[in-house]
MDAnalysis code that builds the backbone (N, CA, C; Angstrom):
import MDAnalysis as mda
import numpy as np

u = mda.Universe.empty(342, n_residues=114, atom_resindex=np.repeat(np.arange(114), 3), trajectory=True)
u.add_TopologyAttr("name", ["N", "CA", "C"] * 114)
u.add_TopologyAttr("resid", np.arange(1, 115))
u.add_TopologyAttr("resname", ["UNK", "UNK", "UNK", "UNK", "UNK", "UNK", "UNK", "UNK", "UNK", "UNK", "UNK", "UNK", "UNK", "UNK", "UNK", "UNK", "UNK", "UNK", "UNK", "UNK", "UNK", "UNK", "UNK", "UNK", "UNK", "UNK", "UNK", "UNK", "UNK", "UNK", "UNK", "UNK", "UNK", "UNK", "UNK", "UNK", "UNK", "UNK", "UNK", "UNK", "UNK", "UNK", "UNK", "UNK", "UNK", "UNK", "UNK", "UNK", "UNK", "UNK", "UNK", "UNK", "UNK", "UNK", "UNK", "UNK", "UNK", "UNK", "UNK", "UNK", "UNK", "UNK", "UNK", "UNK", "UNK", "UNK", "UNK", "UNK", "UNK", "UNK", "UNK", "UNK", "UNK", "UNK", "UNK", "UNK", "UNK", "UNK", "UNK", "UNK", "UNK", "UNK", "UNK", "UNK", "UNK", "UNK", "UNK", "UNK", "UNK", "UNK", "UNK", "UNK", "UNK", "UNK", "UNK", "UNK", "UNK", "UNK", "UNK", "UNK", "UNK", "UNK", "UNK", "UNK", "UNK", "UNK", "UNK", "UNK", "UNK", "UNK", "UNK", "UNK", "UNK", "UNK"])
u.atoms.positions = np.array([
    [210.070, 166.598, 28.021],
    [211.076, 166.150, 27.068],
    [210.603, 164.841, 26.431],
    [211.216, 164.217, 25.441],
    [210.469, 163.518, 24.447],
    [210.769, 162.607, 24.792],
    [210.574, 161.410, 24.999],
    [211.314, 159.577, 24.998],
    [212.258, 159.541, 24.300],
    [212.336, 159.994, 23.047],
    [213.282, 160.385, 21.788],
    [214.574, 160.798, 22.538],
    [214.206, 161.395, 23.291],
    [215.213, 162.568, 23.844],
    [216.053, 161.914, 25.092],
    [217.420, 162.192, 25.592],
    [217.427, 161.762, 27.143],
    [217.832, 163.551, 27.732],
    [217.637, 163.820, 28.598],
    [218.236, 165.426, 28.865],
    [219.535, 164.878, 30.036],
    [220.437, 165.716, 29.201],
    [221.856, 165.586, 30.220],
    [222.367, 167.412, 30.194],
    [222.315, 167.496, 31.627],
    [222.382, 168.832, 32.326],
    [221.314, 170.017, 31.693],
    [220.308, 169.737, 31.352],
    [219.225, 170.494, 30.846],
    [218.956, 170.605, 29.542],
    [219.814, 169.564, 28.824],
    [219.244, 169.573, 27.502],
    [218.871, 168.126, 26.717],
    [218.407, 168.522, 25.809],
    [217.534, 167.384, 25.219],
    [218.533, 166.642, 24.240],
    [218.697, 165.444, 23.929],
    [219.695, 165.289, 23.060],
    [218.941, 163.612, 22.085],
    [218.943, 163.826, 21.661],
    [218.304, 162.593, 20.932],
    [219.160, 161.345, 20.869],
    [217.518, 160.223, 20.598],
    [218.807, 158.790, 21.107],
    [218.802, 158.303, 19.634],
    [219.058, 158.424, 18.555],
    [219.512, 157.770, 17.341],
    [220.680, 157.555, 17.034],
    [220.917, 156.210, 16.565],
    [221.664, 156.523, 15.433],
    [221.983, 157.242, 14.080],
    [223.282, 156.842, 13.382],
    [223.628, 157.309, 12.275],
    [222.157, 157.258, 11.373],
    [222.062, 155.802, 11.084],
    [221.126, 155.523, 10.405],
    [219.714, 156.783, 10.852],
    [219.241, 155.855, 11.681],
    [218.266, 157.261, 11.735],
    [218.002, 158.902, 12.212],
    [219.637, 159.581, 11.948],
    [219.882, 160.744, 12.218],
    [219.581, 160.417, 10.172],
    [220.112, 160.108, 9.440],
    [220.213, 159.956, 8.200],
    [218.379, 160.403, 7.814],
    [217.845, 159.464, 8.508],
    [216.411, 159.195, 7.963],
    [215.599, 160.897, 8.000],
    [215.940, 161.521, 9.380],
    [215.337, 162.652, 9.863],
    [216.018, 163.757, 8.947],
    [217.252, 163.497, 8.503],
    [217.855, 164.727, 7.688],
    [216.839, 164.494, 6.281],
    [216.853, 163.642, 5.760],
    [216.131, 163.056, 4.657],
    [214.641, 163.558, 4.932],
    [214.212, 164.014, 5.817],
    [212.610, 164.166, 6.187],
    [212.985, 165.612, 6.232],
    [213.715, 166.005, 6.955],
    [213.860, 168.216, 7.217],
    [213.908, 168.324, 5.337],
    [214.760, 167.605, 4.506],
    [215.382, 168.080, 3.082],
    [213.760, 167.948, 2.893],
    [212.647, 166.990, 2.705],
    [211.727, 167.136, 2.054],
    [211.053, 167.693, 2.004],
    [210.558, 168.076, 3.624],
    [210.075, 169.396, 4.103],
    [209.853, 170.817, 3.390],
    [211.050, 170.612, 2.828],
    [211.597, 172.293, 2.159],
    [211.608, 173.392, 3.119],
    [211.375, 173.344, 4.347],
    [211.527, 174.603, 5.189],
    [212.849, 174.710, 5.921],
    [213.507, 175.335, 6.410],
    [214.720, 174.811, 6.919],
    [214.535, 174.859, 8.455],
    [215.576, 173.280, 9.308],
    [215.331, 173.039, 10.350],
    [217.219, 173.546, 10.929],
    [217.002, 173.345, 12.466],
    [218.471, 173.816, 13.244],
    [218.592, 172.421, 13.723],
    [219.656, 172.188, 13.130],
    [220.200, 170.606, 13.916],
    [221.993, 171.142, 14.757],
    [221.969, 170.443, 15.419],
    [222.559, 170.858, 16.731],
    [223.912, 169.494, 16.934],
    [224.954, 169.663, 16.716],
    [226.110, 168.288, 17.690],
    [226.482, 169.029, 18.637],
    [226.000, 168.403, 19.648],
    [226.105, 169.143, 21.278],
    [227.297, 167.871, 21.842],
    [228.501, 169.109, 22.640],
    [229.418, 168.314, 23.106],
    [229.183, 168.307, 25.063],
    [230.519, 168.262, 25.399],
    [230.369, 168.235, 27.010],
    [230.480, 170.369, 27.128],
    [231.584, 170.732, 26.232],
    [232.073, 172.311, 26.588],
    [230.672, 172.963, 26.295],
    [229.880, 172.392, 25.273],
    [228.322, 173.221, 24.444],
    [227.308, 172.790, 25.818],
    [227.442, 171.523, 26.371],
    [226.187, 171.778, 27.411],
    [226.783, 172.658, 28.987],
    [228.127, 172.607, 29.231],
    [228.446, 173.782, 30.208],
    [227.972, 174.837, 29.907],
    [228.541, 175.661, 28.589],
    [227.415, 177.054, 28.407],
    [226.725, 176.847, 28.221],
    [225.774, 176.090, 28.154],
    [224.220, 176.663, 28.213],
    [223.657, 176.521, 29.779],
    [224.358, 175.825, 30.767],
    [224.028, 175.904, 32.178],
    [224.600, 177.345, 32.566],
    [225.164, 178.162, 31.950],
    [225.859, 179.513, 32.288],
    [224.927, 180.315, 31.883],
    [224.659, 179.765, 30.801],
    [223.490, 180.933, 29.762],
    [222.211, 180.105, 29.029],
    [221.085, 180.673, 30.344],
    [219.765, 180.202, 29.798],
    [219.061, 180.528, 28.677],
    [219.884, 181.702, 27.732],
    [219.121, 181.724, 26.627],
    [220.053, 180.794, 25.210],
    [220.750, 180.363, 25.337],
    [221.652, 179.419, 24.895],
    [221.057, 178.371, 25.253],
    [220.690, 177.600, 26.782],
    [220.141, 176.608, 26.612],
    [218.882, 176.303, 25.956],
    [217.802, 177.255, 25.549],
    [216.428, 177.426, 25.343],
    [217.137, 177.389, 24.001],
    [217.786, 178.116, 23.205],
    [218.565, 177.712, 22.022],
    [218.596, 175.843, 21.625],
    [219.725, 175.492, 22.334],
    [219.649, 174.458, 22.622],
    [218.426, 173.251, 22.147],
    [217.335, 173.734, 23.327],
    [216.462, 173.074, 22.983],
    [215.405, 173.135, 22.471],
    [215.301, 174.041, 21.502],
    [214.577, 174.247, 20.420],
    [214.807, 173.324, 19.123],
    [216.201, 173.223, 19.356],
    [216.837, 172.469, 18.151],
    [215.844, 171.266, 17.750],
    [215.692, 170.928, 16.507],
    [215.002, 169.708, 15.288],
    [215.426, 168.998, 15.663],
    [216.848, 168.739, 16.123],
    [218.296, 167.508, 15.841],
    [219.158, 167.771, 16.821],
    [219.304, 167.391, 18.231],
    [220.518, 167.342, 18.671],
    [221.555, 166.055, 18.556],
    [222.462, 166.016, 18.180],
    [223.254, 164.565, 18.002],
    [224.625, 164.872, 19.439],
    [224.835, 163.375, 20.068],
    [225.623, 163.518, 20.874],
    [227.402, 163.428, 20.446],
    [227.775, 164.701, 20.131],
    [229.417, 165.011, 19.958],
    [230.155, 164.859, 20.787],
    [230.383, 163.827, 21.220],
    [231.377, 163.390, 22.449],
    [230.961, 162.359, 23.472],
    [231.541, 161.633, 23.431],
    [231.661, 160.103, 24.573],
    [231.153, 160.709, 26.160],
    [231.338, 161.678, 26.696],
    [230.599, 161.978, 27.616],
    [229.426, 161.723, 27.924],
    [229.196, 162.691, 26.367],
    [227.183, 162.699, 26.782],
    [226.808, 161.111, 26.664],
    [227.555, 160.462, 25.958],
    [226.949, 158.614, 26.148],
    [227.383, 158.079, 27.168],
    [228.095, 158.294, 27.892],
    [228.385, 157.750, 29.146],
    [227.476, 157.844, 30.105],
    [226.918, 159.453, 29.973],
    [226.447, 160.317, 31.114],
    [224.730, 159.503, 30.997],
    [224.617, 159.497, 29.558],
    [223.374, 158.431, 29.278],
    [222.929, 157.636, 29.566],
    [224.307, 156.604, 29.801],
    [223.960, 155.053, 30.181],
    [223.962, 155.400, 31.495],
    [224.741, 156.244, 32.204],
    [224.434, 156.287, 34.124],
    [223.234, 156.752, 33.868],
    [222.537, 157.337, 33.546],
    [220.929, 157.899, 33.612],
    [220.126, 157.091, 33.334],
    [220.762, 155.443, 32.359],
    [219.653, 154.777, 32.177],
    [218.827, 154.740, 30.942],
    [219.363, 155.897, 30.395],
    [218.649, 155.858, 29.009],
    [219.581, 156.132, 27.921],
    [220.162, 155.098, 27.583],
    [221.736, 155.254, 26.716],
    [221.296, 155.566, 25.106],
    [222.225, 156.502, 24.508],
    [222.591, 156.880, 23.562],
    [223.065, 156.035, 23.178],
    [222.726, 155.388, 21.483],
    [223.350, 154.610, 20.501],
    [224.500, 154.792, 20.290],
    [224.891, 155.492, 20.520],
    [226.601, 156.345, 19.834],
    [226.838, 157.669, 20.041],
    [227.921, 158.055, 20.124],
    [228.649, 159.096, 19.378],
    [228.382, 159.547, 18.039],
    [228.053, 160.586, 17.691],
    [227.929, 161.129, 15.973],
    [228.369, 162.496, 16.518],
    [229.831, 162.393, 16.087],
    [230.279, 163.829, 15.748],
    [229.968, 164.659, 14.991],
    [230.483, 166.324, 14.910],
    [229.884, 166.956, 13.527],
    [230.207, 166.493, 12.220],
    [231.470, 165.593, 12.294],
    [232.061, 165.599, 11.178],
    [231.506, 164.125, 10.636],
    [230.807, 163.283, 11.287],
    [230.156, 162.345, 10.879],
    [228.564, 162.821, 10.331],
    [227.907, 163.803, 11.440],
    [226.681, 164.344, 11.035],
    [227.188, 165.165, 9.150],
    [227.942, 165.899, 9.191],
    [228.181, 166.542, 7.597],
    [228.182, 165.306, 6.619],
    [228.864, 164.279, 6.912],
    [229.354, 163.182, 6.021],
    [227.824, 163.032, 5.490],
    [226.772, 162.606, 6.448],
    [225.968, 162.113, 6.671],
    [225.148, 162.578, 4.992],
    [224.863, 163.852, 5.828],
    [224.156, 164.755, 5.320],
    [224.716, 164.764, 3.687],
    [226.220, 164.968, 3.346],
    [226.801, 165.386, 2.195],
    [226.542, 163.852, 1.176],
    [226.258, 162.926, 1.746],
    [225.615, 161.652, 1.546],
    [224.411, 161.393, 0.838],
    [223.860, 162.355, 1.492],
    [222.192, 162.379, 1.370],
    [221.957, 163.269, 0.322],
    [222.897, 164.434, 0.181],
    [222.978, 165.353, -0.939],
    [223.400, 165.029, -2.040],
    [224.685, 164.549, -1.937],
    [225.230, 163.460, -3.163],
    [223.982, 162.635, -4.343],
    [223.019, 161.939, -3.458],
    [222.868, 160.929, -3.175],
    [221.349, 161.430, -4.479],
    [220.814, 162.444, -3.699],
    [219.515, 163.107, -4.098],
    [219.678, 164.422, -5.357],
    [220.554, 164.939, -5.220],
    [221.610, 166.340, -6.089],
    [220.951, 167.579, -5.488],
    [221.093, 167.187, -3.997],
    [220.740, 168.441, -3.111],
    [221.951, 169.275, -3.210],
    [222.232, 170.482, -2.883],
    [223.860, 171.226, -2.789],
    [223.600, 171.390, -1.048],
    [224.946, 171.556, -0.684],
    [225.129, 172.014, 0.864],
    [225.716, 173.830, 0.744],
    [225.370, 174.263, 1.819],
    [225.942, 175.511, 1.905],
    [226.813, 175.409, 3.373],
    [227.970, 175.573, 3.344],
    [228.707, 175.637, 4.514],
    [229.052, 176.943, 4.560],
    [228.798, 177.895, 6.283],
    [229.164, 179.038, 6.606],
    [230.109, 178.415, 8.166],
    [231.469, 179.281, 7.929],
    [231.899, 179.127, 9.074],
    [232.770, 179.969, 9.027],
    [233.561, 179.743, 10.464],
    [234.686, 181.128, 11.150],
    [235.859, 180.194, 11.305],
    [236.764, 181.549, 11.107],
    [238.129, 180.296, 11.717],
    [238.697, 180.994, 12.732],
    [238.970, 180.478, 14.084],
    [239.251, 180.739, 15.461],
    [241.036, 180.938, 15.023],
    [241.646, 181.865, 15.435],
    [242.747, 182.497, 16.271],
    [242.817, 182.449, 17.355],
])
C-alpha cells in the first residue's frame, strides 16, 4: 500500500486534502482516459470485509476519499491521520468546480433507493 494511502480494515484510502483531492481530479480530467474515484464510508468498508471482490474493487480505485469521521479517527489511532473528512457531496462540489472552472461538463448517473 502506498504512504499516500493509510489502509483501514483492508482498504486503501488516501491522506489528502480538499485541496489536493482537487489537484488529482485536475490531473485524471487531463489525462483524458477515465479514472474510478471512490468516497469510502464506515457501512462501504464493512462490505468489502464480507465481499472480497468488492474489496479488490475498492482498491483498485485512482481516488479513495474518507466519507465519514470514522475512517479519520480510525487513522489517527493507526498513526497515520487523515487530513479530513471529504464527503461525496464535497468531492462533486469539488469536481463541479473544476468543471465550471475549465468548461468541462459532468455526467451524473444514479438510482433512487425505496
Amino acid at each position: 500500500m502506498s504512504q499516500a494511502r493509510v489502509g483501514l480494515l483492508g482498504i486503501g484510502v488516501d491522506r489528502l486534502d480538499i485541496t489536493a483531492v482537487g489537484e488529482r481530479l485536475e490531473r485524471f480530467i487531463e489525462s483524458g482516459v477515465p479514472h474510478y474515484v471512490l468516497a469510502a464510508n464506515l457501512d462501504y468498508l464493512r462490505l468489502c470485509i464480507q465481499g472480497p471482490s468488492l474489496r479488490e474493487l475498492a482498491n483498485s480505485a485512482d481516488l479513495v476519499v474518507p466519507d465519514g469521521m470514522p475512517l479519520v479517527w480510525a487513522s489517527r489511532l493507526r498513526g497515520v491521520p487523515l487530513p479530513r473528512r471529504i464527503a461525496g457531496v464535497d468531492l462533486m462540489c469539488e469536481a463541479a468546480r473544476l468543471a465550471a472552472e475549465r468548461g468541462h461538463r459532468i455526467f451524473l448517473l444514479g438510482d433512487i433507493l425505496e
